[in-house]
C-alpha positions as CSV (number, residue, x, y, z in Angstrom):
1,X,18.6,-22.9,-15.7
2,X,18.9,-18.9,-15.9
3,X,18.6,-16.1,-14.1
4,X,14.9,-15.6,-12.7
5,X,14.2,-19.3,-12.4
6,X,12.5,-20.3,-9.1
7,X,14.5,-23.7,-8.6
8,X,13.6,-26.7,-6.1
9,X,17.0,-27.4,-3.7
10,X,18.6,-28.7,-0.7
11,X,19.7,-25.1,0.5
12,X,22.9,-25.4,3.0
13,X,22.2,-23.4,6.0
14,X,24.8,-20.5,7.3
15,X,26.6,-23.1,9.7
16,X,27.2,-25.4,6.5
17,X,25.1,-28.4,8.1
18,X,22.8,-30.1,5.2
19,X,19.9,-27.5,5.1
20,X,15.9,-28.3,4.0
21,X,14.6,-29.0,0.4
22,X,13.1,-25.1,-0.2
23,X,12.6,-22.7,-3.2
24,X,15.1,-20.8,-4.6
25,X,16.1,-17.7,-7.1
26,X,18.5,-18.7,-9.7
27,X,20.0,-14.9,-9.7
28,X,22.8,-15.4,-11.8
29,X,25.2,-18.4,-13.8
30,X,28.5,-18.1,-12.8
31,X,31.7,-17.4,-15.5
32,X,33.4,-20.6,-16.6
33,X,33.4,-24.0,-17.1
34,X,31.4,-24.9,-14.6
35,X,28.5,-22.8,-14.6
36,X,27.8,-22.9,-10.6
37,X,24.5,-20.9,-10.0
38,X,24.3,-18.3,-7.3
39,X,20.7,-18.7,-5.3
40,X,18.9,-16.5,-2.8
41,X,16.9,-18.7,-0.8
42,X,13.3,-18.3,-0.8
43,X,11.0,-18.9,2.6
44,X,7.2,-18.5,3.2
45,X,8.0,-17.1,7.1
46,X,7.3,-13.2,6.2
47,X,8.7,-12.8,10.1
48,X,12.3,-13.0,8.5
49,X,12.1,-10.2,5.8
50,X,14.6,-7.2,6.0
51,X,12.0,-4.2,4.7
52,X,13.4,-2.4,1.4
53,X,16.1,-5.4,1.1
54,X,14.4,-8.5,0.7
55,X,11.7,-8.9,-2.1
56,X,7.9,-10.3,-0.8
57,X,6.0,-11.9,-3.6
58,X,2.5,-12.2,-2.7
59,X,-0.4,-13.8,-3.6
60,X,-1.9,-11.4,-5.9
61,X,1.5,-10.0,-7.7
62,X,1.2,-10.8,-11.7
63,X,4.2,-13.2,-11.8
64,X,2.8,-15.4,-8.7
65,X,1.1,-18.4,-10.5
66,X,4.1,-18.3,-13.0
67,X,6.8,-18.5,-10.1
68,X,5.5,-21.8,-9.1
69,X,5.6,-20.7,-5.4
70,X,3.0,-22.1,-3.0
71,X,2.0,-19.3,-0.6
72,X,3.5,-15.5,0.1
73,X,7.1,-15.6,-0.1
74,X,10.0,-14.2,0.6
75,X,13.3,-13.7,-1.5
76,X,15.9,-13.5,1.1
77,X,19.2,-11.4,-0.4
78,X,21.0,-12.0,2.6
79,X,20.6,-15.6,2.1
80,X,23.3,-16.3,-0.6
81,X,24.6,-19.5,-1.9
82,X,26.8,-21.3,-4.6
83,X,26.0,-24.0,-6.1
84,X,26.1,-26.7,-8.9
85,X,23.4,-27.1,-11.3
86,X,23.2,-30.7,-10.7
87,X,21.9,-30.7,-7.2
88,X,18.8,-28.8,-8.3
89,X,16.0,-31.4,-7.2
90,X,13.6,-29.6,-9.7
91,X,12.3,-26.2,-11.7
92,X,9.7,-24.7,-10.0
93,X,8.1,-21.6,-12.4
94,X,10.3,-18.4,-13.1
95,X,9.8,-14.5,-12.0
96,X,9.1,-11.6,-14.0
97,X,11.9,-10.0,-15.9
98,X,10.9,-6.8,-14.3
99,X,11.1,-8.5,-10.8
100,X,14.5,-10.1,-11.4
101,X,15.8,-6.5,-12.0
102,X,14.3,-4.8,-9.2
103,X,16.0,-7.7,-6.7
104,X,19.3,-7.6,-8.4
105,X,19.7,-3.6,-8.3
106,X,19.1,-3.9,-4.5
107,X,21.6,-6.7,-4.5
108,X,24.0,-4.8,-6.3
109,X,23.0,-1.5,-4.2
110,X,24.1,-3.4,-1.0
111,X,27.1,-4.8,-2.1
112,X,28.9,-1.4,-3.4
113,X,27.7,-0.6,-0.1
């Protein structure tokens, strides 16, 4: 896995309850030993984006067929989780480098608030 990777997982949900099997973004590989991936969770509902913070990939955007996503999505960055590697169910496709940096400086943005 590495950052960019669209990844197939059993996302927990905010109350901690065992959440769906859904698309994720590997956004980055933690420091250490063991190499826990941080995910934003990934959802085809465009009803739930946050305009200028989440990231839409549609249809038609260059990186689509190679992202292995389905339909119009949306990268939620306020949808954050932790996890180990070997709970990934499967590798889905990957974003485009260019992508991957546009969704981390609006992470980053939002965090130094």
């Amino acid at each position: 896995m590495k950052p960019g990777d669209v990844v197939l997982v059993r996302f927990p949900q905010a109350d901690l309850q065992a959440g769906k099997l859904r698309p994720a973004l590997v956004l980055a590989i933690a420091a250490g030993r063991h190499a826990d991936l941080l995910l934003a969770m990934i959802t085809s509902r465009p009803y739930q984006v946050s305009p200028a913070f989440d990231e839409i990939v549609e249809t038609t955007d260059a990186d689509f067929t190679a992202s292995g996503l389905k339909t119009r999505s949306v990268i939620r960055l306020s949808r954050l989780a932790s996890i180990e590697t070997a709970i990934i169910n499967a590798l889905l496709g990957e974003i485009s480098a260019e992508r991957l940096s546009s969704v981390k400086k609006r992470l980053i943005d939002w965090l130094q608030g």
